[in-house]
Short mmCIF file of the C-alpha atoms (twelve columns), coordinates in Angstrom:
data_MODEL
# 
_entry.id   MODEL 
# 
loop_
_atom_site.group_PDB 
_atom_site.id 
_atom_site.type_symbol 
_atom_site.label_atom_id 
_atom_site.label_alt_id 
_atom_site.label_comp_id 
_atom_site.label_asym_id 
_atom_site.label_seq_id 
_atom_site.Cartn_x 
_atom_site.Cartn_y 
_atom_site.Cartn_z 
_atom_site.pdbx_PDB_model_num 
ATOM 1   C CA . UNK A 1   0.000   0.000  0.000   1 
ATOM 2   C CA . UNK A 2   1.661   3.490  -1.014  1 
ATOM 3   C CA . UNK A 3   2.066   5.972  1.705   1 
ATOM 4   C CA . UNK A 4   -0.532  7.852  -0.467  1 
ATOM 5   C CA . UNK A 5   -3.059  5.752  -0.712  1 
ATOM 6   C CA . UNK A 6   -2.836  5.266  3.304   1 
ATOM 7   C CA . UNK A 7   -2.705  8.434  3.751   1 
ATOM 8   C CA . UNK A 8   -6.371  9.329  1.929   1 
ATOM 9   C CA . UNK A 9   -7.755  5.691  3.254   1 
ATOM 10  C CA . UNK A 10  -6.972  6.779  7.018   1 
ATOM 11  C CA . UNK A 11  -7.920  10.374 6.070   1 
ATOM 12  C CA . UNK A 12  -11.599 8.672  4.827   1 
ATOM 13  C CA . UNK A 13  -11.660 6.536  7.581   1 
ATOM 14  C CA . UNK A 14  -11.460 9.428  9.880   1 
ATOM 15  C CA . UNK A 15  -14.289 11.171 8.263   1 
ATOM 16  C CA . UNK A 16  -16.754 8.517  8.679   1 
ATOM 17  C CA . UNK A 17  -16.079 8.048  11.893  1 
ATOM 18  C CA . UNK A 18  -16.617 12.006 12.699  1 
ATOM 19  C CA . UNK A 19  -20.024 11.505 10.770  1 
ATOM 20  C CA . UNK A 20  -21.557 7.924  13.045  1 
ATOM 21  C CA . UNK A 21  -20.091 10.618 15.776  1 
ATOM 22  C CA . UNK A 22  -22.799 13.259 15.099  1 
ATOM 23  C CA . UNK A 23  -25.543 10.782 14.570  1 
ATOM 24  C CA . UNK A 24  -25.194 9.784  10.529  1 
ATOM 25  C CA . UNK A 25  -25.960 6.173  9.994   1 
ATOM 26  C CA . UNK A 26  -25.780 5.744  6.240   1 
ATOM 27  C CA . UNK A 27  -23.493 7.366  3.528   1 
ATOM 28  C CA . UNK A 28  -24.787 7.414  0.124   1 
ATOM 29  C CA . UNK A 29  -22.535 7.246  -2.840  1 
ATOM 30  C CA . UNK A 30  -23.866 7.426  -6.616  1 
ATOM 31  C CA . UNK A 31  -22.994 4.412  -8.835  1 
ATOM 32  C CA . UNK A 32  -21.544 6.839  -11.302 1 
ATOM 33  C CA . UNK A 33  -18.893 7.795  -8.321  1 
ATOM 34  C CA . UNK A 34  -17.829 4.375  -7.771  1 
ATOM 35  C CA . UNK A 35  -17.934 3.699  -11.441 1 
ATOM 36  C CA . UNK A 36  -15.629 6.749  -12.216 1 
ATOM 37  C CA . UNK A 37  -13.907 5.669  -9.608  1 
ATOM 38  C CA . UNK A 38  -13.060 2.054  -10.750 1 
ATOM 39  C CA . UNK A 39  -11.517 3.606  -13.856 1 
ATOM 40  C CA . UNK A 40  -8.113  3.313  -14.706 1 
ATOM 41  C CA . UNK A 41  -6.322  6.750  -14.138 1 
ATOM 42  C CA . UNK A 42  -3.434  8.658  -14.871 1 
ATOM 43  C CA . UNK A 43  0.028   7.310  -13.668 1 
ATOM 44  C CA . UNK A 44  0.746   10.231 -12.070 1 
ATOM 45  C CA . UNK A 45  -2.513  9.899  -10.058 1 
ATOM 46  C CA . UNK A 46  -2.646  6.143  -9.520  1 
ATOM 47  C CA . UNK A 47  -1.614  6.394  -5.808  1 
ATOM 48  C CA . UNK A 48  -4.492  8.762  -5.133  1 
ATOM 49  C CA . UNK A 49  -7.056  6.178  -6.583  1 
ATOM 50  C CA . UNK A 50  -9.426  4.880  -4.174  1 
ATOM 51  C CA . UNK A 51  -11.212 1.340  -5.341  1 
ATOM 52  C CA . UNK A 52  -14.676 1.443  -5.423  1 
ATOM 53  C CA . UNK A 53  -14.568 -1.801 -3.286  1 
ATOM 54  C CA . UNK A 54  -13.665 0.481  -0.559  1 
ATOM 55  C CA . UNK A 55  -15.659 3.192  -1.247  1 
ATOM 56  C CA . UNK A 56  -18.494 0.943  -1.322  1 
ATOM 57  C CA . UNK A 57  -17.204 -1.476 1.643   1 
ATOM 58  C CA . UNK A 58  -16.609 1.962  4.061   1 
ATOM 59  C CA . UNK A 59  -20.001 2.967  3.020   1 
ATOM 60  C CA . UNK A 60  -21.706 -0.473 4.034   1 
ATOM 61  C CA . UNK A 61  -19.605 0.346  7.726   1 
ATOM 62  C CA . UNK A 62  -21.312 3.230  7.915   1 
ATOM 63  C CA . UNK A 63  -25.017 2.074  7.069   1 
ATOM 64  C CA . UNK A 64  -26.084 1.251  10.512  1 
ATOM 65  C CA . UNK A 65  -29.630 2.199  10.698  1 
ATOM 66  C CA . UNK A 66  -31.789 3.614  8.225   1 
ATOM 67  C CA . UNK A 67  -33.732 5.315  10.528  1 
ATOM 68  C CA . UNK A 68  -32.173 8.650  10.608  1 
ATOM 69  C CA . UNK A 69  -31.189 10.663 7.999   1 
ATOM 70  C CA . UNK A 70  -27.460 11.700 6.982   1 
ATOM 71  C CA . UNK A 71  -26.623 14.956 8.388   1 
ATOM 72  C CA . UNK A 72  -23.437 16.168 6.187   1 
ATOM 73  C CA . UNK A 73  -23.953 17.688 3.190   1 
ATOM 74  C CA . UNK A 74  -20.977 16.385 1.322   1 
ATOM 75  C CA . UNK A 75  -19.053 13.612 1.856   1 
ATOM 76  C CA . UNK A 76  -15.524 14.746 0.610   1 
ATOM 77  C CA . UNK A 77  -12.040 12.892 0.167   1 
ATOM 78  C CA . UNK A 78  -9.151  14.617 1.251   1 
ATOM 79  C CA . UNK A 79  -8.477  17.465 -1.090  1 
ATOM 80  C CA . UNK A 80  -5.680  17.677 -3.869  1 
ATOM 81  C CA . UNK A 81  -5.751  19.674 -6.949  1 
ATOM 82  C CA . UNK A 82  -5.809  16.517 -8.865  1 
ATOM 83  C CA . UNK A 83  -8.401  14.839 -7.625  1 
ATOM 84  C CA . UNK A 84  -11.369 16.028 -5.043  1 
ATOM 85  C CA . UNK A 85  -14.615 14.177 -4.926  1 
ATOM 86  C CA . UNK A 86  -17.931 15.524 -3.262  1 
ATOM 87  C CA . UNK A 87  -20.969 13.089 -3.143  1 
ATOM 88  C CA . UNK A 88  -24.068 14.909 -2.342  1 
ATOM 89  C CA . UNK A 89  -26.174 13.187 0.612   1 
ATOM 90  C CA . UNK A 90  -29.376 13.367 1.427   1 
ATOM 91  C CA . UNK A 91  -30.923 16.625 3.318   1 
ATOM 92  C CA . UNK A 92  -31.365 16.829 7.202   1 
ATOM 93  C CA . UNK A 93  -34.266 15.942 8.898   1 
ATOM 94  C CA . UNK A 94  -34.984 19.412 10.689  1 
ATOM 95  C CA . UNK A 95  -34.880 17.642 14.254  1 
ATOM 96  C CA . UNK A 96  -31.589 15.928 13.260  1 
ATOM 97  C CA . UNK A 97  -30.550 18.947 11.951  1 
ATOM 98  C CA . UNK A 98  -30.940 21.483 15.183  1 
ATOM 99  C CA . UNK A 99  -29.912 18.688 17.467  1 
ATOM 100 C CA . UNK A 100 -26.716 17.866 15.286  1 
ATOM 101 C CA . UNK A 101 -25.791 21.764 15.353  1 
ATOM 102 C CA . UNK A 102 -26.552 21.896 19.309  1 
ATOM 103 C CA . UNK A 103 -23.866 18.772 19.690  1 
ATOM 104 C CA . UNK A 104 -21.586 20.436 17.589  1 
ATOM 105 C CA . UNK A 105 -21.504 23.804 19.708  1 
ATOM 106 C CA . UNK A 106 -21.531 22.243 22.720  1 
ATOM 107 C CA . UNK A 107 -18.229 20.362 21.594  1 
ATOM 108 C CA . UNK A 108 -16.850 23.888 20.360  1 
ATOM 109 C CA . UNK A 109 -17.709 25.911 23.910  1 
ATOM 110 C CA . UNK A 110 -15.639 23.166 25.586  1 
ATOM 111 C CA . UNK A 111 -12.585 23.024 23.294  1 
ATOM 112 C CA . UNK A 112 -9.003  23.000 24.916  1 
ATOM 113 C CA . UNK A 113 -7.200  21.650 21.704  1 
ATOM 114 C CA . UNK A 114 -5.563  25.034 22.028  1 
ATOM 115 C CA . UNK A 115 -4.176  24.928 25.432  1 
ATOM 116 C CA . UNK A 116 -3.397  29.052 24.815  1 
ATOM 117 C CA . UNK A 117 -6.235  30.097 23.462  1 
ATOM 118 C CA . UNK A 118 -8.252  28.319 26.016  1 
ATOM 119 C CA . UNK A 119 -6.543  29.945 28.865  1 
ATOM 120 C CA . UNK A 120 -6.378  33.502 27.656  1 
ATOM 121 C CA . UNK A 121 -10.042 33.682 25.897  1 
ATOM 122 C CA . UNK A 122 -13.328 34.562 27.673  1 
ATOM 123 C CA . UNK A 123 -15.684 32.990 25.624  1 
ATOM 124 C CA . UNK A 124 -15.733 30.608 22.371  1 
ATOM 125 C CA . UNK A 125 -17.165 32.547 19.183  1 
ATOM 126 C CA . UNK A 126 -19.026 29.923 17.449  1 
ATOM 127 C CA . UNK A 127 -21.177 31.540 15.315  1 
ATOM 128 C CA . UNK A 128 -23.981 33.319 14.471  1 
ATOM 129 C CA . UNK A 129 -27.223 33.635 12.676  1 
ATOM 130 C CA . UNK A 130 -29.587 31.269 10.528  1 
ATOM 131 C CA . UNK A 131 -28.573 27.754 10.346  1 
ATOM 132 C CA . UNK A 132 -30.799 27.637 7.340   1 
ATOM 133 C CA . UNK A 133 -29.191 30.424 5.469   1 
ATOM 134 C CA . UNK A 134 -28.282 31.000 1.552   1 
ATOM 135 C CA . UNK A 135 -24.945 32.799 2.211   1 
ATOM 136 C CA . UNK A 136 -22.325 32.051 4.625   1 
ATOM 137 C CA . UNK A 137 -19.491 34.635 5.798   1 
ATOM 138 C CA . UNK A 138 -16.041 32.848 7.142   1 
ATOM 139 C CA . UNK A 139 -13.694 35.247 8.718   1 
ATOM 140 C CA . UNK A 140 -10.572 34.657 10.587  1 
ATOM 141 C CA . UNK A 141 -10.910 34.508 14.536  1 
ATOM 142 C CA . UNK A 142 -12.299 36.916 16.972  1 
ATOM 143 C CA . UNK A 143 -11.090 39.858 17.977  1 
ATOM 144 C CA . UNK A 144 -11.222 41.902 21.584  1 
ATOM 145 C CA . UNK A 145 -14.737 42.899 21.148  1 
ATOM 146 C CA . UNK A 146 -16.188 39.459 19.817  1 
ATOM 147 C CA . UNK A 147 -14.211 37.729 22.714  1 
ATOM 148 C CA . UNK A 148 -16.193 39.409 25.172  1 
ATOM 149 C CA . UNK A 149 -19.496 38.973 23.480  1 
ATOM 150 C CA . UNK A 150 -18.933 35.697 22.551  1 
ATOM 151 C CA . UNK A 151 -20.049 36.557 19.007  1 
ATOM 152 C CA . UNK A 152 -18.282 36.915 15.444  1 
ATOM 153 C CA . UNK A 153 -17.845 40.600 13.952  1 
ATOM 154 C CA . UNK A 154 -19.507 42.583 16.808  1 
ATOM 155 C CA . UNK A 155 -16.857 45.433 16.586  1 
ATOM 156 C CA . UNK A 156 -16.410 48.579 13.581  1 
ATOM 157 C CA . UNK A 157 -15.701 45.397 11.377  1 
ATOM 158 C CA . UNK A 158 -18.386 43.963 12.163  1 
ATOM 159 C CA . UNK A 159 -20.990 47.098 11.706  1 
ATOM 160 C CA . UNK A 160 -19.772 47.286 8.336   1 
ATOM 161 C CA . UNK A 161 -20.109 44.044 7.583   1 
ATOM 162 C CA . UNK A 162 -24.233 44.419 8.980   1 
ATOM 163 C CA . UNK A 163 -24.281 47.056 6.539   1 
ATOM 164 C CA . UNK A 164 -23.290 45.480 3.603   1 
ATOM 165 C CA . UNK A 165 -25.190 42.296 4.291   1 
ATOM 166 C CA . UNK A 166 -28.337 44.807 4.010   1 
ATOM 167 C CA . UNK A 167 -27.082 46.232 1.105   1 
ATOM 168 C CA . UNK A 168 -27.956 43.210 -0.369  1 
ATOM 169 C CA . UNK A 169 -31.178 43.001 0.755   1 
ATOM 170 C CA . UNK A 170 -30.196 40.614 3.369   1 
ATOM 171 C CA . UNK A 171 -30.695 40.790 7.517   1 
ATOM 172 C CA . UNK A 172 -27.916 39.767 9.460   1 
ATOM 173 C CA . UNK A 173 -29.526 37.078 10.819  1 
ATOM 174 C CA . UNK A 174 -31.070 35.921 7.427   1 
ATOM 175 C CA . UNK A 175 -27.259 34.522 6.467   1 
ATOM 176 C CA . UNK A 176 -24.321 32.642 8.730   1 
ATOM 177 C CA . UNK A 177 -21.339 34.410 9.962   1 
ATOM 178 C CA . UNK A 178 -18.532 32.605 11.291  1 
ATOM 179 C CA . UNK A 179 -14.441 32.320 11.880  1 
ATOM 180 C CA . UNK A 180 -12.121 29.918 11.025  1 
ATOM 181 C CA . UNK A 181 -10.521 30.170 14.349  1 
ATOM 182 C CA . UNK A 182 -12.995 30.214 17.568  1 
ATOM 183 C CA . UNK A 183 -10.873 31.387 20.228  1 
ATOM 184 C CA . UNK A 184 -9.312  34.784 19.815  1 
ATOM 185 C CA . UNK A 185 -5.607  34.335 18.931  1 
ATOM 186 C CA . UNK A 186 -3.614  35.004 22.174  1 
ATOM 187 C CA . UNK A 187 -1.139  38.383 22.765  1 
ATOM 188 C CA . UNK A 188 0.901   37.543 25.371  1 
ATOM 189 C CA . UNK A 189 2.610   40.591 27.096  1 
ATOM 190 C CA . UNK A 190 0.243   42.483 24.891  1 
ATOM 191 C CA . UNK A 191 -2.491  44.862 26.088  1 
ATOM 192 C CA . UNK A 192 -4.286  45.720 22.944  1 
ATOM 193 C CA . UNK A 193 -3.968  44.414 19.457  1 
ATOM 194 C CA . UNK A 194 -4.813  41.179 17.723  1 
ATOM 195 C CA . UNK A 195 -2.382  38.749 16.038  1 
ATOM 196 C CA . UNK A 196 -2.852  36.844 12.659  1 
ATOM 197 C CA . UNK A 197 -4.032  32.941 13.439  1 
ATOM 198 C CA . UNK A 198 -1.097  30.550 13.073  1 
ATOM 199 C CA . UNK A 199 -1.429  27.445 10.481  1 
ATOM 200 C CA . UNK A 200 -1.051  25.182 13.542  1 
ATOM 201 C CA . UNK A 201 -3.865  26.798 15.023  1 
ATOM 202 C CA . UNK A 202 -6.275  27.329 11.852  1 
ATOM 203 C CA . UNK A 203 -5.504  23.823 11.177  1 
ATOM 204 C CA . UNK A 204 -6.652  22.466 14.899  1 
ATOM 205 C CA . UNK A 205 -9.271  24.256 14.655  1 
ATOM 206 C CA . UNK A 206 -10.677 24.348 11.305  1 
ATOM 207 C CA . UNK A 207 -12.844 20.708 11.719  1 
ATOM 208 C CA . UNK A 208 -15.935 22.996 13.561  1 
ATOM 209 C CA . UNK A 209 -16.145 25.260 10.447  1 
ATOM 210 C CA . UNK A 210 -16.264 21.935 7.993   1 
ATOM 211 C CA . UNK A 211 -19.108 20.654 10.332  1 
ATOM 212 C CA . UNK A 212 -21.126 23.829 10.554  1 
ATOM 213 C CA . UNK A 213 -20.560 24.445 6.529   1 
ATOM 214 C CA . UNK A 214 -21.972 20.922 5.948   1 
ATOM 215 C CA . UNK A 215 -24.805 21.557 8.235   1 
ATOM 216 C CA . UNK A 216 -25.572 25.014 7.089   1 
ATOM 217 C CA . UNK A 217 -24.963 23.929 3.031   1 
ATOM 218 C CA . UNK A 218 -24.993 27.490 2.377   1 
ATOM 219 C CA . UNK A 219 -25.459 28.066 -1.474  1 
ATOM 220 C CA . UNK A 220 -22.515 30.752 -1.686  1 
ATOM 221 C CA . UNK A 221 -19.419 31.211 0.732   1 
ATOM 222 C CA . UNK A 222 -17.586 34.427 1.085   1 
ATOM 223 C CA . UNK A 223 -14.318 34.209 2.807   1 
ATOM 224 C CA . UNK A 224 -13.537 37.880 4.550   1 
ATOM 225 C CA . UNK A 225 -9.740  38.819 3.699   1 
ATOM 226 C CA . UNK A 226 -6.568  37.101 3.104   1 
ATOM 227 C CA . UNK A 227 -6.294  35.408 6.587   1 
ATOM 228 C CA . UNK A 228 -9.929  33.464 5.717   1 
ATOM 229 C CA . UNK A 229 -8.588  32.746 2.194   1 
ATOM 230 C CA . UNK A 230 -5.272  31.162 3.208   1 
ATOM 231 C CA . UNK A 231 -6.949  29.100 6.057   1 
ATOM 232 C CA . UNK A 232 -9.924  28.163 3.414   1 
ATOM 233 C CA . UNK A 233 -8.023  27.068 0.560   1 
ATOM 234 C CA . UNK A 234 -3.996  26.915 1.596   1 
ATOM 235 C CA . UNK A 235 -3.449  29.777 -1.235  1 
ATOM 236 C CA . UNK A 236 -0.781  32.505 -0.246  1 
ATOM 237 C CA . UNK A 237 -1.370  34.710 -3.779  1 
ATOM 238 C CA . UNK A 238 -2.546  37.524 -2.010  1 
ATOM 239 C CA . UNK A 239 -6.303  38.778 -1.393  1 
ATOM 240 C CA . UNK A 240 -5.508  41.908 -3.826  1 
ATOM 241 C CA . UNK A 241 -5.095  39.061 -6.472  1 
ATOM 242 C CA . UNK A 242 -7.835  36.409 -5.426  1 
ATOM 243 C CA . UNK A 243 -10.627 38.294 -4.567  1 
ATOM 244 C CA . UNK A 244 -13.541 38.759 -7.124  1 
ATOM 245 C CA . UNK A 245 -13.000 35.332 -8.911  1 
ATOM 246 C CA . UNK A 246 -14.902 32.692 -8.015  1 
ATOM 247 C CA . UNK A 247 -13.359 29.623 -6.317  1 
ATOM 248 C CA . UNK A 248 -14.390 26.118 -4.731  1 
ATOM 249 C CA . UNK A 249 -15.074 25.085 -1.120  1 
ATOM 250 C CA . UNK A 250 -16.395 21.994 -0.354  1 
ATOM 251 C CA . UNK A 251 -18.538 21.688 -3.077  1 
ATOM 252 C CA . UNK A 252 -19.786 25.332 -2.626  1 
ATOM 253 C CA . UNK A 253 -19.182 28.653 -5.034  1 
ATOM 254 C CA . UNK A 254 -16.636 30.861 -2.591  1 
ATOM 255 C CA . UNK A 255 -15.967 34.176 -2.896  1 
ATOM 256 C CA . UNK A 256 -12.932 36.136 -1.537  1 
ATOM 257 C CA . UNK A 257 -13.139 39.778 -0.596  1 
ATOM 258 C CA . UNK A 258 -11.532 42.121 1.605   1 
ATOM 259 C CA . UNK A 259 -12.373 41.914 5.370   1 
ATOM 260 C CA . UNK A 260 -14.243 44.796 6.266   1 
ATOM 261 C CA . UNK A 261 -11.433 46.117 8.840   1 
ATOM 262 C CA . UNK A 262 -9.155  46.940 5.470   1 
ATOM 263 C CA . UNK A 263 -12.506 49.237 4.147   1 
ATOM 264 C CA . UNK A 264 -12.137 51.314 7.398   1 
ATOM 265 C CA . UNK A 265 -8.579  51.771 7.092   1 
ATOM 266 C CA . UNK A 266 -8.730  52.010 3.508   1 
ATOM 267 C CA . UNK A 267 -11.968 54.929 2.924   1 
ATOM 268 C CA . UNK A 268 -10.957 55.167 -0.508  1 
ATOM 269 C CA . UNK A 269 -14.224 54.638 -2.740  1 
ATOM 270 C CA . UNK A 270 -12.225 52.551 -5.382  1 
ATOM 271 C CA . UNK A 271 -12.191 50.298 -2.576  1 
ATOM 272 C CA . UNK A 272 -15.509 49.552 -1.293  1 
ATOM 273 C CA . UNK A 273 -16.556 49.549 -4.941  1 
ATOM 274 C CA . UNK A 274 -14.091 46.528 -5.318  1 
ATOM 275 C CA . UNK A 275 -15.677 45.080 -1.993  1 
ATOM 276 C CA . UNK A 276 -19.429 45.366 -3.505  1 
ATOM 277 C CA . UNK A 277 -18.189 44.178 -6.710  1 
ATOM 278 C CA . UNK A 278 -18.294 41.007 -4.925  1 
ATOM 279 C CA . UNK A 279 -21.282 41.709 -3.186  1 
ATOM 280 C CA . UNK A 280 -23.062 41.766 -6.774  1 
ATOM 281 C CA . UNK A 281 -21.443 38.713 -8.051  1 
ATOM 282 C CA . UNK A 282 -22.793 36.966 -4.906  1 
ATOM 283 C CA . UNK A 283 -26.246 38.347 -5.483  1 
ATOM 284 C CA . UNK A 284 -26.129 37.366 -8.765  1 
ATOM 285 C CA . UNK A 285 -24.811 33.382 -8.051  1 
ATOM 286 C CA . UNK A 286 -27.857 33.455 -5.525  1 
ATOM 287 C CA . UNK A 287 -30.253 34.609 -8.458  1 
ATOM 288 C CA . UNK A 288 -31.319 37.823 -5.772  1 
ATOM 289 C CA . UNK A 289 -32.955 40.825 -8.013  1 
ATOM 290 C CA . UNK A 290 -30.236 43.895 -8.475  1 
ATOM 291 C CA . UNK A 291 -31.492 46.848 -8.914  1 
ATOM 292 C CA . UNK A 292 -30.039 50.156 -10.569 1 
ATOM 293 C CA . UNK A 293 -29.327 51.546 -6.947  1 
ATOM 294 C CA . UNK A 294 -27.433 48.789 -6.397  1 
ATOM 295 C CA . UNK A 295 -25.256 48.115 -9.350  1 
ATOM 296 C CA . UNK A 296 -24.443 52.211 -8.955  1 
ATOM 297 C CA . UNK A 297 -23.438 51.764 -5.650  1 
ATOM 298 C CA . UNK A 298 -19.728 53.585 -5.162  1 
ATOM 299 C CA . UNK A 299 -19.512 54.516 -8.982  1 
ATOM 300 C CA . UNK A 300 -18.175 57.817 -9.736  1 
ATOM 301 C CA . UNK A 301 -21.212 60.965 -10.723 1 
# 
């Protein structure tokens, strides 16, 4: 067995497990996966293969009882730019739902993976807003103001960020808001001020985010500045260069922007037209009306 095979077959393994965890009892995967699956590939991908004998033997593991209905929205293999497979599963039973997103907080308000975030933080920012929502915003962690509320972008970010959610015709607590990280990163020695998230930490961390995303299956993701991108999708290109093109996150349309902290250093109007720029793209991948207000939002008389 090559180390990469093992590698995604523990990896799989893993994510099954997490899923009987929370409840799921059955995995479906399409015969055209495993079929695609059983094909031969290229050489330079053969040790990523995964034979649909094991696809379809894990997925027999998993089918305990049929009596409740799968709770993830995707069931993904580990993700390489050569080959990343999403199989759709069935929707959530509303009950199963709420009680799988209760679980899944209560696991995140008790978290000590981060022995120094745990100590320094006052309260665990797990998220906010409607579980059943079309549009999901990922940030990075908390900052001073959302560690004492125990909620995500509660600050001057985040009353920016309320306002352009209802520049889209939105309420805040129509869509999700969340943060990669869910303690705010630690300053030792520091009385003010907020550090970046490390990888270790974004990493550790990152697993509540993939559970609430496959809960939530928002329609459209935005990720809020570079911090959110690199965590997201591993890409250090810059948020000047990645924002307003579309990307992929877990099966989802995402779509990286600036983080509204850089529009209220940065009042130039060049600017927030390049943040609702996005904004309209978003509306328009969620088929929301535009009107001619909005489109001349930040344009130039």
């Amino acid at each position: 067995m090559s180390a990469a095979y093992e590698e995604l077959l523990n990896a799989t393994i893993q994510h099954l497990e997490g899923l009987k965890s929370r409840g799921i009892r059955q995995v479906t995967v399409s015969p055209e996966t495993l079929q695609a699956l059983a094909q031969p590939v290229r050489p330079a991908l053969q040790s990523l293969r995964t034979p649909a004998a094991s696809v379809a033997a894990t997925s027999r593991t998993a089918a305990i009882t049929p009596k409740i209905s799968p709770a993830p929205a995707l069931v993904e293999v580990p993700r390489t730019e050569a080959a990343t497979e999403f199989v759709q599963a069935a929707p959530l039973d509303p009950q199963a739902k709420a009680a799988a997103f209760i679980a899944l907080r209560e696991r995140a308000l008790v978290c000590v993976k981060c022995p120094n975030l745990a100590s320094s933080r006052k309260n665990v920012v797990f998220g906010v807003g409607n579980p059943d929502a079309q549009l999901m915003f990922v940030g990075e962690a908390p900052g001073a103001d959302e560690d004492a509320q125990g909620e995500p972008f509660v600050g001057r970010a985040g009353e920016l960020l309320t306002k352009i959610i209802q520049a889209t015709g939105f309420q805040r607590s129509d869509v999700y808001i969340a943060n990669i990280l869910k303690c705010r990163p630690d300053t030792p020695g520091q009385s003010a001020g907020n550090r970046k998230p490390t990888p270790e930490e974004m990493a550790t961390c990152i697993p509540y985010l993939h559970e609430q995303i496959d809960l939530i299956r928002p329609k459209v993701l935005v990720a809020l500045g570079a911090t959110a991108v690199e965590g997201l999708l591993g890409k250090t290109l810059g948020i000047t260069k990645l924002r307003g093109t579309w990307k992929t996150y877990r099966g989802i349309p995402l779509m990286p922007t600036y983080h509204p902290a850089y529009l209220l250093r940065n009042q130039a109007i060049t600017e927030k037209r390049k943040v609702w720029e996005d904004m309209l793209a978003v509306m328009e991948k969620l088929g929301l009306p535009i009107s001619a207000k909005q489109r001349g939002f930040f344009l130039k008389a």
